[in-house]
Steps between C-alpha positions, in 0.01 A plus 500: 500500500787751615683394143196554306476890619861566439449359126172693472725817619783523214300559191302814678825620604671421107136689380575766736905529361385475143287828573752692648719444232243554231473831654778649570542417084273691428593770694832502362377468160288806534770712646723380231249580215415850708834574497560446091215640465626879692689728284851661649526895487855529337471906445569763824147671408260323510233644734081358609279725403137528624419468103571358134672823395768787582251723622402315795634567837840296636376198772903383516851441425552231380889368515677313254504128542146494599293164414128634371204282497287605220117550577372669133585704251406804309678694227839479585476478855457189717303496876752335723535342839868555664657248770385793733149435434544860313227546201465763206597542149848432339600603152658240290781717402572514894520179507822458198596667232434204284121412620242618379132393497335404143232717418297357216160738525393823528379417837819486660701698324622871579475735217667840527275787285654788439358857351723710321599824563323712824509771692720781335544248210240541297569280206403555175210804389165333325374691245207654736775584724473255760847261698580171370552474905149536577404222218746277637400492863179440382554201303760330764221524756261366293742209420551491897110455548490216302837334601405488898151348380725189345629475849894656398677710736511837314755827592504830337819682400235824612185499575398885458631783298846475642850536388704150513838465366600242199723368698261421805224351232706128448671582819141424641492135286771387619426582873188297504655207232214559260418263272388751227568868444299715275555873447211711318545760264365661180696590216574850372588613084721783399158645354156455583225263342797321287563141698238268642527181706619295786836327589644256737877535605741274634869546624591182597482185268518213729291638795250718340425401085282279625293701716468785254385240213229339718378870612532629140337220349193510748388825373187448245215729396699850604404773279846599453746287273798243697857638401587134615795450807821680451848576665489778729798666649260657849685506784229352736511183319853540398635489871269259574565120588156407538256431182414813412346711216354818353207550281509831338051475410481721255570843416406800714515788246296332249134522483405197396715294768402822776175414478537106555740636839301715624171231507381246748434245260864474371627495861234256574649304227887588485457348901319195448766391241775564682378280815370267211915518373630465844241140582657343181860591618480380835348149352724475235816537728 
């Protein structure tokens, strides 16, 4: 009878073994994927903020060396957990030099407008003596409105009738990594009522000739006739790493093209087609 217990006693106890090893194998293979799974900050700036973006307020440093556990992402910013139990927003260009999050729609990409000219700098004289700056506010914001619908994180070189430098404009897109950068402006002739039409420049082959051919190509049914994508030596999208491009859309001191600027229907459809342009790029990338 004694015997009989002790046999009945070794296979709860092997049960019992078998369970504690299972897991504390588990446990181990969790913290092991967990830890694969972090990402390690290898830059000295990389800060949490309280939001996806550079406008948001600071939460923390966070040093070099760092493991991150990463929650979600959004644009090019991921929602992290530190060993600290510290939480907020990282960039991925915080994070290395070399990482960077893959953005393939409009949704979570970051698109830099900018308006030409402002402020003191008026731009170019329409032929009913009106600014090509006051046109191309317009027309960013309008692009803007229709951007942050899609869900993409939108800045604006200015937002009001404001001076900004060149040199501040791509300054600007490469502060916030943007994935696209598009400066507006309309075109001006030597003389009045003698050129008509729209262009789309590049400066860069191998990071923007593909972004001004899917913009250019996405404009259909504008009054005004497509001068096709071009070369452009502009200094905003010159000194510019980012994708970036102008569209000169169309002629201020001409009549026929005035008229198509200065209505809401062509702005209606000048901005539709560009975030039209911009969907197809992201896909396609």
């Amino acid at each position: 009878m004694h015997r009989q217990r002790q046999q009945n006693r070794f296979p709860i106890n092997k049960v019992l073994l078998v369970g504690i090893i299972l897991l504390l194998a588990g446990i181990l293979v969790y913290r092991t994927s967990t830890y694969f799974k972090q990402l390690e900050v290898q830059t000295t700036q990389a800060v949490l903020k309280n939001g996806p973006g550079i406008e948001y307020q600071q939460r923390a440093e966070v040093p070099q060396g760092t493991r991150l556990t990463v929650i979600k992402t959004k644009y090019h910013w991921l929602y992290v957990k530190t060993g600290q139990n510290k939480f907020g927003w990282v960039a991925d260009w915080m994070i290395s030099p070399n990482y960077s999050q893959p953005i393939k729609s409009l949704k979570n990409a970051t698109i830099v407008l900018d308006p030409g000219h402002g402020g003191n700098d008026s731009g170019a004289v329409s032929t009913h003596n009106t600014n090509e700056k006051t046109y191309t506010l317009r027309f960013a914001k309008e692009v803007a409105k229709k951007l942050r619908e899609k869900g993409a994180k939108v800045y604006l070189t200015r937002s009001k009738d404001t001076y900004v430098s060149l040199a501040a404009r791509p300054r600007l897109a490469e502060q916030v990594h943007a994935d696209a950068f598009i400066s507006f402006h309309f075109d001006s002739a030597p003389e009045t009522n003698v050129a008509s039409g729209y262009t789309t420049y590049y400066y860069h082959q191998k990071s923007s000739l593909n972004l001004a051919k899917k913009i250019n190509n996405s404009f259909g049914a504008l009054a005004l006739d497509n001068r096709g994508v071009d070369f452009g030596d502009f200094l905003v999208i010159r000194d510019n790493t980012r994708p970036s491009i102008l569209l000169e859309m169309g002629y201020i001191n001409s009549e026929r093209d005035f008229e198509q600027i200065s209505s809401r229907l062509y702005k209606n459809k000048v901005s539709t087609q560009i975030v039209s342009g911009l969907e197809k790029y992201f896909a396609n990338k």
